[in-house]
Backbone of each chain as ProteinMPNN parsed JSONL, in Angstrom:
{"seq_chain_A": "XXXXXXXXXXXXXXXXXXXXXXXXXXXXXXXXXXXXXXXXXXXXXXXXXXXXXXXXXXXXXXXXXXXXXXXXXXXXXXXXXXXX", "coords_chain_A": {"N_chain_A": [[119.764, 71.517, -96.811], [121.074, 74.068, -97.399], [120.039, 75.479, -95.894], [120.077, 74.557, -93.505], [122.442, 75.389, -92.979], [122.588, 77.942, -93.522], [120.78, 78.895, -90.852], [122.463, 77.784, -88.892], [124.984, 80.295, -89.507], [123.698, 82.59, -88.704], [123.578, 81.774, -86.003], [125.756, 81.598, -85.067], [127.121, 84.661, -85.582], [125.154, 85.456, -83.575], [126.259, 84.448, -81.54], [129.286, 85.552, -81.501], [128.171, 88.17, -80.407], [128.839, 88.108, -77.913], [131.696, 87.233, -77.673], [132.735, 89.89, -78.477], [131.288, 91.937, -77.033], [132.095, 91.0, -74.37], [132.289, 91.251, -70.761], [134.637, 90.017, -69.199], [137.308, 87.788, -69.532], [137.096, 85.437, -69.26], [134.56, 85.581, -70.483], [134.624, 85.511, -72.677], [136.187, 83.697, -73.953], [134.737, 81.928, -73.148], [132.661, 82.52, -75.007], [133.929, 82.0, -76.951], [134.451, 78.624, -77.106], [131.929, 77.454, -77.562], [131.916, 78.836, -80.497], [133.712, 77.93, -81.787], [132.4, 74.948, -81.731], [130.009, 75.177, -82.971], [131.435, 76.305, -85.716], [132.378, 73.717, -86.521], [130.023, 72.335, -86.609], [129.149, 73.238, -88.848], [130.994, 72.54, -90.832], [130.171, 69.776, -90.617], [128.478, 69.996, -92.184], [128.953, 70.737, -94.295], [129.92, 68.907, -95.276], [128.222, 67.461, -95.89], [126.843, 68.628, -97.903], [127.644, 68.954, -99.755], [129.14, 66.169, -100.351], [131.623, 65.599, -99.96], [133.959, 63.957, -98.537], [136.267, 64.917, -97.179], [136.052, 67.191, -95.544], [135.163, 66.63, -92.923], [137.235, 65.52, -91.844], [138.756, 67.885, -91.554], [137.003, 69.05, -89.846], [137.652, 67.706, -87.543], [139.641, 67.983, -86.74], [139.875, 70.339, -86.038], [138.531, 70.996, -84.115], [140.026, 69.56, -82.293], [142.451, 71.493, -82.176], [140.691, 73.705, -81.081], [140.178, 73.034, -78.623], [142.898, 72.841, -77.175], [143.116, 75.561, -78.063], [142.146, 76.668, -76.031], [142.618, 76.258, -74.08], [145.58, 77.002, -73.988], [144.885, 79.63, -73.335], [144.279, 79.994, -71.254], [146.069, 79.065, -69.55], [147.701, 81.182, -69.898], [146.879, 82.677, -69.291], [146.799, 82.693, -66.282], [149.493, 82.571, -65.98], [150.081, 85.337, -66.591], [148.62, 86.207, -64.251], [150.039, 85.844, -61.985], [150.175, 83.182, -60.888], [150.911, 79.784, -60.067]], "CA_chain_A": [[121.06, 71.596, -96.163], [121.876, 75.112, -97.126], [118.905, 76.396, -94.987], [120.901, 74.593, -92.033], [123.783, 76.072, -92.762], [122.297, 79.742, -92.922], [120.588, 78.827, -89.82], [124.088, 78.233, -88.282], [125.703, 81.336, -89.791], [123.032, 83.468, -87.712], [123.939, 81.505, -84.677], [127.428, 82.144, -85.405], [126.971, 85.529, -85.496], [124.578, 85.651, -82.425], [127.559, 83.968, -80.391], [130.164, 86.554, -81.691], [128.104, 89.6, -79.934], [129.243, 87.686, -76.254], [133.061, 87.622, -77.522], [132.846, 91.425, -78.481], [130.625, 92.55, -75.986], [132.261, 90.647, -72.653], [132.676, 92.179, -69.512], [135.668, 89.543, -68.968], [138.64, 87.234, -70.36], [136.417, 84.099, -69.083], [133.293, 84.968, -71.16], [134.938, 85.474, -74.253], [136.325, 82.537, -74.08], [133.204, 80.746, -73.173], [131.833, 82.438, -76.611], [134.706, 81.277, -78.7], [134.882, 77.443, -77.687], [130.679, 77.677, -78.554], [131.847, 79.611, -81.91], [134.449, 76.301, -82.166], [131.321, 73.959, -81.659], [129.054, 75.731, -84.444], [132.113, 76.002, -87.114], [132.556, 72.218, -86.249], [128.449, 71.83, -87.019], [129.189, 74.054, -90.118], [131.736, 71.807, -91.176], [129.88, 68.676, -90.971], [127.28, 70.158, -92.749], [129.09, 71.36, -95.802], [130.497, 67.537, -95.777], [127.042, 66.234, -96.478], [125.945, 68.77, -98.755], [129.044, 68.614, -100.892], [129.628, 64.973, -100.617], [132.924, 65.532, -99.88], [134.447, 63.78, -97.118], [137.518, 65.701, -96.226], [135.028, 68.187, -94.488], [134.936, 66.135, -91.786], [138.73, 65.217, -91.713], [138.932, 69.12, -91.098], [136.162, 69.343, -88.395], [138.199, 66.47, -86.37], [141.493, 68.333, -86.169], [139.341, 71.878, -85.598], [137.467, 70.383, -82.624], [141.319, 69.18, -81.343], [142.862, 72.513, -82.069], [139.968, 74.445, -80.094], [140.146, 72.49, -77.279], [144.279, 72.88, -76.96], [144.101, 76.605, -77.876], [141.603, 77.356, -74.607], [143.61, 75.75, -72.446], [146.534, 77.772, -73.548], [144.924, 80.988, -73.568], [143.458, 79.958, -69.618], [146.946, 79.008, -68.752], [148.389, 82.25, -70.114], [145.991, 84.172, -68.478], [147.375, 82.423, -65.211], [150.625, 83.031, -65.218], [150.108, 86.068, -66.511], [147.919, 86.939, -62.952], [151.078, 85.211, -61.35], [149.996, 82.122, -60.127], [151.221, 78.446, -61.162]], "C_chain_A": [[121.61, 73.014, -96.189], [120.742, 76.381, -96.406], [119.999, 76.231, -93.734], [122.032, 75.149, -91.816], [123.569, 77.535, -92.894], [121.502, 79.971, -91.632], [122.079, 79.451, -88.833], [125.036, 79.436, -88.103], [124.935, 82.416, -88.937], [123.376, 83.187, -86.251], [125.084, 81.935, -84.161], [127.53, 83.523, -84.264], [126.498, 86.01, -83.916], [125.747, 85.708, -81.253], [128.878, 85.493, -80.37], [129.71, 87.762, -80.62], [128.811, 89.215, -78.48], [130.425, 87.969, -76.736], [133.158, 89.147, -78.02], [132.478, 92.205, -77.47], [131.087, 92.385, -74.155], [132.942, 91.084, -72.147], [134.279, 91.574, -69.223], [136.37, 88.287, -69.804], [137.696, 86.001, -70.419], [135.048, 83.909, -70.142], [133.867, 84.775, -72.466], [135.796, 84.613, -74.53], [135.335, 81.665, -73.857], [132.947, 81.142, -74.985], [132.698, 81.654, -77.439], [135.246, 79.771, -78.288], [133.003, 77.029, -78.489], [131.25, 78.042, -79.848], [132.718, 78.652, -82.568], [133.36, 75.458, -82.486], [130.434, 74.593, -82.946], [130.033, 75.707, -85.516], [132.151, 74.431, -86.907], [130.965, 71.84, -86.964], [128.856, 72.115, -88.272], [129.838, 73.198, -91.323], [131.251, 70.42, -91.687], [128.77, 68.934, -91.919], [127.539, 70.562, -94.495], [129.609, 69.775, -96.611], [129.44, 67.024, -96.806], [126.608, 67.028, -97.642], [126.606, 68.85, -99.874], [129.047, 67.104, -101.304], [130.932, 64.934, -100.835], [133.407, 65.204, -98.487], [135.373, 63.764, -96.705], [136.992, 66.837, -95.499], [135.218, 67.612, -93.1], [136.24, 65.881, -91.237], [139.006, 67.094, -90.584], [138.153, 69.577, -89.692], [136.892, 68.679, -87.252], [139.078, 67.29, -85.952], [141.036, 69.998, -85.33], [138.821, 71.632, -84.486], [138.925, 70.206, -81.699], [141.643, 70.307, -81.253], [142.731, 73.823, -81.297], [140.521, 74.366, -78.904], [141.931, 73.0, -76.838], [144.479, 74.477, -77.187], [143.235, 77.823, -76.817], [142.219, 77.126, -73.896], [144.341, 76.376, -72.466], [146.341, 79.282, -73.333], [144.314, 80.862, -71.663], [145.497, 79.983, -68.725], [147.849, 79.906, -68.986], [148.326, 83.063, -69.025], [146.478, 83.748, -66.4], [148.641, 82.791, -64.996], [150.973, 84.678, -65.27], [149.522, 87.39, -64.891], [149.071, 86.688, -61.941], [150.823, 84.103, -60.279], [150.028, 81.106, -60.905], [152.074, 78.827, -61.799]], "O_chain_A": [[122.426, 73.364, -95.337], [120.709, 77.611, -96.432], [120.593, 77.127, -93.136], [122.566, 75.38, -90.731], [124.373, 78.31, -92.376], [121.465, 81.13, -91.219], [122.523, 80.51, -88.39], [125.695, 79.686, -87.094], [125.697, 83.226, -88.41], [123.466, 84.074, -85.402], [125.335, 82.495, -83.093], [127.781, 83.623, -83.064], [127.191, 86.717, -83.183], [126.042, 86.573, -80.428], [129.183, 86.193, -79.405], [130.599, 88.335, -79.991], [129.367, 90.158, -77.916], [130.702, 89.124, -76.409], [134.272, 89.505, -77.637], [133.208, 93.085, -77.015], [130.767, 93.048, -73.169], [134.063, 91.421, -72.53], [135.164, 92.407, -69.031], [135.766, 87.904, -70.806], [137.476, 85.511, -71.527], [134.554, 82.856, -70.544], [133.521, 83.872, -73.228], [136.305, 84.802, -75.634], [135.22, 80.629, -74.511], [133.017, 80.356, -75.929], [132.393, 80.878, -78.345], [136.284, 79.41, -78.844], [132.834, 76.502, -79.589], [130.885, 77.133, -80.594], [132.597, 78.47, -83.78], [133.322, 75.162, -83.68], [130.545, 73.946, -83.987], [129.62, 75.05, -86.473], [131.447, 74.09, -87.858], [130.927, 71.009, -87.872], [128.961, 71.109, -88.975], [129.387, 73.141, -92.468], [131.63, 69.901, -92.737], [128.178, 67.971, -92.407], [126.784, 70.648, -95.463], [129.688, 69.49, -97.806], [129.537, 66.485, -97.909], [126.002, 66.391, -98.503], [126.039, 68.804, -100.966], [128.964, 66.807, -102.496], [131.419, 64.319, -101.784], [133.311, 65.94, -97.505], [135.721, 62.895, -95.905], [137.795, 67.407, -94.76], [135.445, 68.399, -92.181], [136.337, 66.054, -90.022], [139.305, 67.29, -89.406], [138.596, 70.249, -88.761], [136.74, 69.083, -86.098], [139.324, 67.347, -84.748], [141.619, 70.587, -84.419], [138.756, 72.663, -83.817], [138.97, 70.645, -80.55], [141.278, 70.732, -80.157], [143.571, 74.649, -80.939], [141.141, 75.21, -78.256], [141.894, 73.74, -75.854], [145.524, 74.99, -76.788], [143.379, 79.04, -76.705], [142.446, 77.839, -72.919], [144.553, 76.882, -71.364], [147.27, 80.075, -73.183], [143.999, 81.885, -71.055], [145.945, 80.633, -67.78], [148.928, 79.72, -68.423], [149.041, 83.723, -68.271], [146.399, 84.581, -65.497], [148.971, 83.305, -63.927], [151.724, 85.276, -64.5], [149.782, 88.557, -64.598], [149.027, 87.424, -60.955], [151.18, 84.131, -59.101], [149.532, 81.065, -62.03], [152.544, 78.117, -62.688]]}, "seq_chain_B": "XXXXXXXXXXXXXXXXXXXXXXXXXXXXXXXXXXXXXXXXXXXXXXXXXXXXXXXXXXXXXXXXXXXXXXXXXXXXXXXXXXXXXXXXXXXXXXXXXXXXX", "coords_chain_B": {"N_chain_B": [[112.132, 56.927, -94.543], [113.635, 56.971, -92.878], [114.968, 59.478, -93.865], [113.187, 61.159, -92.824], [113.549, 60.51, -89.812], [116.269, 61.705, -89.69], [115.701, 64.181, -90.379], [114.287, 65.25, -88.292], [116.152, 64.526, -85.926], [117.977, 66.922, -86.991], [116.231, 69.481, -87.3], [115.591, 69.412, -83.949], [118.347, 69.832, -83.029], [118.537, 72.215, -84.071], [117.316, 73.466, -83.189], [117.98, 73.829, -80.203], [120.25, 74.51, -80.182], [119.899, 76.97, -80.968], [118.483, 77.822, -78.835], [120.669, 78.093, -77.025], [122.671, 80.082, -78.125], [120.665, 81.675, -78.061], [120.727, 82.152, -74.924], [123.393, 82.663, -74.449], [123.345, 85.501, -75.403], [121.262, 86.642, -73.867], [121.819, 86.213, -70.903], [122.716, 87.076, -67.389], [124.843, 86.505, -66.138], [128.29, 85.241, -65.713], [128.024, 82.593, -64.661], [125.997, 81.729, -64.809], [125.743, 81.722, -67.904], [127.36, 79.351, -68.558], [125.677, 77.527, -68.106], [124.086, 78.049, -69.93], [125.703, 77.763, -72.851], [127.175, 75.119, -71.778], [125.547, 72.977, -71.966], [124.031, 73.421, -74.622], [126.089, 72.94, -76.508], [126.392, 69.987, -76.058], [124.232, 68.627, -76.081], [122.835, 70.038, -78.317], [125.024, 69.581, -80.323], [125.412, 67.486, -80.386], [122.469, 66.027, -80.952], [122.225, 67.522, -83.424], [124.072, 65.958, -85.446], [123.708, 63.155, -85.148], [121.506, 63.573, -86.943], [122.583, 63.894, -89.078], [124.427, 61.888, -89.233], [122.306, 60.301, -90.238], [121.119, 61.528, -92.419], [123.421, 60.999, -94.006], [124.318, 58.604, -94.029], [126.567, 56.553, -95.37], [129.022, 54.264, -93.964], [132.077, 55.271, -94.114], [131.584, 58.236, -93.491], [129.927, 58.312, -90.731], [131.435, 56.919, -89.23], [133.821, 58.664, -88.401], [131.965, 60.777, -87.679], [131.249, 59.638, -85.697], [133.389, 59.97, -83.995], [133.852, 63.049, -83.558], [131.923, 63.583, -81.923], [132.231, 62.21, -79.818], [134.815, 63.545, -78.824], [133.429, 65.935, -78.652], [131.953, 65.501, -76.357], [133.49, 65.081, -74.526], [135.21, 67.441, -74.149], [133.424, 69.465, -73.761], [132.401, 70.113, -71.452], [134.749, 69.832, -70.159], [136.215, 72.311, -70.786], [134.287, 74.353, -69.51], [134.715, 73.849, -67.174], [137.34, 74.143, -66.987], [137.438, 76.928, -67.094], [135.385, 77.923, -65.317], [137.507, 77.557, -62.947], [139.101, 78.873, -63.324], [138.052, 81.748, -63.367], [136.923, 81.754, -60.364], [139.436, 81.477, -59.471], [140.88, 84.039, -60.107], [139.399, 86.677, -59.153], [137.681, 89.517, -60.809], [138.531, 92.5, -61.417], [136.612, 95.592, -60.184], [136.044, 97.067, -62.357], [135.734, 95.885, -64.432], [133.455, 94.375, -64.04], [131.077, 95.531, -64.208], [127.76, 94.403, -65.723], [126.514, 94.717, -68.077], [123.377, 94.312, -70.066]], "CA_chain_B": [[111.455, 56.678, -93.281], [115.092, 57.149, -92.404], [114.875, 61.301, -93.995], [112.163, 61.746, -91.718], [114.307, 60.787, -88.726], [117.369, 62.751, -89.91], [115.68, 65.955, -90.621], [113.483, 65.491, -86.897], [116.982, 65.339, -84.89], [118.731, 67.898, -87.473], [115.865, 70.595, -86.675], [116.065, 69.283, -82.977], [119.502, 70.517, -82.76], [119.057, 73.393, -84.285], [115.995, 74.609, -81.697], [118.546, 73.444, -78.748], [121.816, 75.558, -80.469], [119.517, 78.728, -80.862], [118.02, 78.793, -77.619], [122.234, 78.497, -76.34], [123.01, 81.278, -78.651], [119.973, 83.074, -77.234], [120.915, 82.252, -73.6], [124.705, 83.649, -74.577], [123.311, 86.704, -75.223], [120.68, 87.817, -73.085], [121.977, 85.901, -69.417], [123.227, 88.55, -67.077], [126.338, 86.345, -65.32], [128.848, 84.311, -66.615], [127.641, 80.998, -64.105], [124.504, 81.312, -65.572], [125.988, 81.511, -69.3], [127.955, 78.071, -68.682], [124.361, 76.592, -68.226], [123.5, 77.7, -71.846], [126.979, 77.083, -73.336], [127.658, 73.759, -71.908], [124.218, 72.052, -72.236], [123.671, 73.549, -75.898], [127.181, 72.525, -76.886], [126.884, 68.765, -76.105], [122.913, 67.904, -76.557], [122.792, 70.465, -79.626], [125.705, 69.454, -81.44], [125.026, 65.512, -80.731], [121.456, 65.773, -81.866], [122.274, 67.149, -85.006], [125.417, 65.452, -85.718], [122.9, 62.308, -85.3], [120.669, 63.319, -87.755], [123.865, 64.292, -90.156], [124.876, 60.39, -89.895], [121.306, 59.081, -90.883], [120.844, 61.694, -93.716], [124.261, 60.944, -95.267], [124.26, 56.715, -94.635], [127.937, 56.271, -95.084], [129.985, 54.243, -92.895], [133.316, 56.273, -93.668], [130.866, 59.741, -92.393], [129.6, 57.914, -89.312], [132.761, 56.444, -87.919], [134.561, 60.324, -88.398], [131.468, 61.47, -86.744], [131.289, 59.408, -83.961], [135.059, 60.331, -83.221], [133.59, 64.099, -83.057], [130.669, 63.442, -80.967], [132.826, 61.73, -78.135], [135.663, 64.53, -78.429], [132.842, 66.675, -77.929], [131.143, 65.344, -75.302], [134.105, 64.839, -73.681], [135.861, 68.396, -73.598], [132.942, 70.706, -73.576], [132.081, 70.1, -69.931], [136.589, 70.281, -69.417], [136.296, 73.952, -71.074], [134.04, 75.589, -68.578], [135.21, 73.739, -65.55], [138.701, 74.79, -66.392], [136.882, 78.474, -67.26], [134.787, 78.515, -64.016], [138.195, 77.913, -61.814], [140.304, 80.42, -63.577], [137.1, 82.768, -62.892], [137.071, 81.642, -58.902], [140.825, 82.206, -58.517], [141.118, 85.209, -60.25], [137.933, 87.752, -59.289], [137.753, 90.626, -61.484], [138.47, 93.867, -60.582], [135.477, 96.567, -59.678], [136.053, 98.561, -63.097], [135.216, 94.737, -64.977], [132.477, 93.415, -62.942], [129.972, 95.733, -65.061], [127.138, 93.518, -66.115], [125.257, 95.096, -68.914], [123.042, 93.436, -70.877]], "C_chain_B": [[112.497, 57.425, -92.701], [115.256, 58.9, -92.74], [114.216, 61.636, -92.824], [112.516, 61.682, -90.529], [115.208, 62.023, -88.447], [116.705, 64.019, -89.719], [114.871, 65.993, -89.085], [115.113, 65.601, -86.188], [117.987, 66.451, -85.494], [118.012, 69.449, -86.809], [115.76, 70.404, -85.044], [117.273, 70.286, -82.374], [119.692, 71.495, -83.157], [118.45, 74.39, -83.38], [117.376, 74.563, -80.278], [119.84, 74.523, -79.424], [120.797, 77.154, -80.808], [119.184, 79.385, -79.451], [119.573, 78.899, -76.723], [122.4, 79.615, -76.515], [122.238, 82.623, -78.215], [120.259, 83.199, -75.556], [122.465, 82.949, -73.77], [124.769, 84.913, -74.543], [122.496, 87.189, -74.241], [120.804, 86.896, -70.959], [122.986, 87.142, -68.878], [124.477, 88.093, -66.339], [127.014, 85.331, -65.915], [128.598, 82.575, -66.009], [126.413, 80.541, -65.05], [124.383, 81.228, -67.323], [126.885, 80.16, -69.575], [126.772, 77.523, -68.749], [123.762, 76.516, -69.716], [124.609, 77.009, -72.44], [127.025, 75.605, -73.078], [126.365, 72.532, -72.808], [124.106, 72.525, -73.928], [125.078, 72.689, -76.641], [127.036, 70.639, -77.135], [125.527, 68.24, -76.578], [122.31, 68.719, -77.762], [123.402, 69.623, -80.547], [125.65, 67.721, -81.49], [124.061, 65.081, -81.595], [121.769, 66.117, -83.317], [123.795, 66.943, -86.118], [124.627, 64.02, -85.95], [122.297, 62.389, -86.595], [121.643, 63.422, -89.43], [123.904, 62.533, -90.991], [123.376, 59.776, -90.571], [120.79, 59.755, -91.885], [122.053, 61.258, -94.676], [124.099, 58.671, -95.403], [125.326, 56.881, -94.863], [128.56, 55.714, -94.423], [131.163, 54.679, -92.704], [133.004, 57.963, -92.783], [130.511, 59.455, -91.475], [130.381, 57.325, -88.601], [133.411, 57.911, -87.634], [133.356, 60.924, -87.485], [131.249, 61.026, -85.365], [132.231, 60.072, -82.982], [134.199, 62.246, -82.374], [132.649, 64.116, -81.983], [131.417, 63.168, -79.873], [133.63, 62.814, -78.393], [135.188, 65.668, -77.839], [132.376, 66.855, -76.596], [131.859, 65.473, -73.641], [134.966, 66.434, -73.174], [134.911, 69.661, -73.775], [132.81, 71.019, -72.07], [133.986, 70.276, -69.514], [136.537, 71.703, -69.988], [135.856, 74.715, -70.339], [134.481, 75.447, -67.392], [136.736, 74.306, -65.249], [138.039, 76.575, -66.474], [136.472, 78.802, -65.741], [136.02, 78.357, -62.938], [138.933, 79.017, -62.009], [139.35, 81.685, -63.416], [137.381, 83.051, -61.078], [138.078, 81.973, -58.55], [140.818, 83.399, -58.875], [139.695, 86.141, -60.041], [138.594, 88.518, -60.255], [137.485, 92.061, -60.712], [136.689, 94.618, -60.468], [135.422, 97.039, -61.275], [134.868, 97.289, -64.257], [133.641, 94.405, -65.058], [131.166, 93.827, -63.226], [129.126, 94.57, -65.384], [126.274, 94.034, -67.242], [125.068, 94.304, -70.015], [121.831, 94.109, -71.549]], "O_chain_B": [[112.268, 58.454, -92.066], [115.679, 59.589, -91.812], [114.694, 62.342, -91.936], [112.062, 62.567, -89.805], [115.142, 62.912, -87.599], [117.147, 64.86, -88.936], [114.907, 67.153, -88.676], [115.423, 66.748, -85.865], [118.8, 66.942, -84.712], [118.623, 70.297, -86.159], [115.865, 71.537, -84.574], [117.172, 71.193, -81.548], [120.766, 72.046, -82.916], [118.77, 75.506, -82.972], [117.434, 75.509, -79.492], [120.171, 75.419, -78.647], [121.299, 78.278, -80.808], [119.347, 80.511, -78.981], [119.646, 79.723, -75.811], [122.379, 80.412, -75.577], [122.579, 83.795, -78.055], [120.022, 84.259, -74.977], [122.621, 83.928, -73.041], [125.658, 85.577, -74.01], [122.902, 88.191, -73.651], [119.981, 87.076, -70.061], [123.725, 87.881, -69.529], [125.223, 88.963, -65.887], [126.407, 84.53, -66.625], [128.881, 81.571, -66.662], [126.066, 79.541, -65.679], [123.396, 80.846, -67.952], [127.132, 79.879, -70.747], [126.734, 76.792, -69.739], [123.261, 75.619, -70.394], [124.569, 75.786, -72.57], [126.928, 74.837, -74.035], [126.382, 71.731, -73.742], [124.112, 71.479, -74.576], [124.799, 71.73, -77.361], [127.466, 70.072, -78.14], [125.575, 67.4, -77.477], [121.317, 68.219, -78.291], [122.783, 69.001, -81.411], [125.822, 66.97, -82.451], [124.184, 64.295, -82.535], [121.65, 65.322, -84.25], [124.272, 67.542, -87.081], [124.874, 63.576, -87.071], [122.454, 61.461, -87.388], [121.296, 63.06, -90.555], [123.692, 62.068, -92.111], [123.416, 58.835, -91.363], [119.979, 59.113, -92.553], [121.873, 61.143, -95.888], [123.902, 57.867, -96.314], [125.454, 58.004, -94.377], [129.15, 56.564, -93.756], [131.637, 54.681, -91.567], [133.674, 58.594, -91.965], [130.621, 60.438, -90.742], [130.171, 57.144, -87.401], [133.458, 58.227, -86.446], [133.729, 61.582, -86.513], [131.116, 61.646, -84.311], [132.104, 60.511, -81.839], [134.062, 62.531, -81.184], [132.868, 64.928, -81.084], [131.276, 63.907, -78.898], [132.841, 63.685, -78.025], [135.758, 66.353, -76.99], [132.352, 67.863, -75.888], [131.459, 65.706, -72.5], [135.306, 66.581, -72.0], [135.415, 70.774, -73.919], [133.109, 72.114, -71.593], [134.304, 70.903, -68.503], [137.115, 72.398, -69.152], [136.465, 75.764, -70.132], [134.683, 76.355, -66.586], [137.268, 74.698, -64.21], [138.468, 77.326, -65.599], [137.01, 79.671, -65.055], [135.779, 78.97, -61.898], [139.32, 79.873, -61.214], [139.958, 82.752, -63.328], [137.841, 84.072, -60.568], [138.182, 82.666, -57.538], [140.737, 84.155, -57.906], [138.951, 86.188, -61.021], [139.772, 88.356, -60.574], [136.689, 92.499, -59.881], [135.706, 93.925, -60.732], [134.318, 97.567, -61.416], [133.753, 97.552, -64.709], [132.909, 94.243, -66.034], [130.184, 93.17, -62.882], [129.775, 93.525, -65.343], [125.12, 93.608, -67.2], [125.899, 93.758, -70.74], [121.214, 93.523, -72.438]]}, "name": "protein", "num_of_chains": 2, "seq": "XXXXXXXXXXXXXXXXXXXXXXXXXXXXXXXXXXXXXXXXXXXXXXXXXXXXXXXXXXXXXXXXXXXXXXXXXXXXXXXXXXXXXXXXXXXXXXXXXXXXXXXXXXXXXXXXXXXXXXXXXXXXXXXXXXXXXXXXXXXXXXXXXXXXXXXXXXXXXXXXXXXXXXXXXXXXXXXXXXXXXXXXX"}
């Protein structure tokens, strides 16, 4: 289990060079709901190897939180272009 | 019998979330980086979210993970479609539109 989770931490990482490196607002948001989805793996993974199951409590609300804080950074980025 | 499942769709999902992570980095447009992103996102993190529930056995860890699995399944594909329209309305300027990879 803590192979898969240094697996992960390379993937992590991998993902990060797209939100540093992107040309625009859209990729680096693509990288960081991916970099949501891998801490979410990360998460379930420390559940099992802990045996602690508030790991997972935390992955649930982090998976909601993602999702609600792309949308507001898409619908920023809209009104900020002035449309809607 | 049941390890030997778990750990087949755990490394599963981990071959399908590297080759994402490798399509994140070396694709040269952002249409063609929703194809890694989305697809790694939902048949990565399912498979080894699968093999999670049949190494731990738990039914309080496999009802919590189901919940994640459908939340997933359900708003990775709503993240790029709202991404790819806010791309289509807004182009990017000339100075942006660089592609290096």
């Amino acid at each position: 289990m803590a192979a898969v989770l240094g697996i992960l931490t390379a993937l992590l990482i991998m993902t990060l060079y797209r939100i540093i490196v992107g040309p625009t607002f859209q990729d680096r948001l693509l990288g960081l709901s991916m970099v949501s989805v891998e801490l979410v793996l990360m998460l379930c993974v420390t559940a099992v190897m802990l045996e602690q199951s508030f790991y997972v409590d935390i992955a649930m609300i982090y998976a909601l939180l993602s999702f609600g804080e792309i949308t507001a950074f898409v619908k920023v980025h809209h009104w900020r272009k002035g449309s809607r | 019998m049941n390890l030997f499942f778990a750990w087949f769709f755990i490394v599963t999902g981990l071959i399908i979330m590297f080759f994402g992570a490798l399509g994140m980095i070396i694709l040269k447009d952002l249409f063609q980086r929703f194809h890694a992103s989305t697809k790694c996102e939902v048949s990565g993190a399912f498979s080894l979210l699968i093999g999670l529930m049949l190494y731990a056995g738990e039914l309080e860890f496999t009802m919590k993970t189901v919940v994640i699995v459908l939340f997933l399944i359900i708003t990775s594909p709503l993240v790029a479609h709202m991404l790819a329209v806010s791309r289509t309305r807004h182009q990017p300027q000339e100075s942006e539109e660089e592609h290096e990879c």
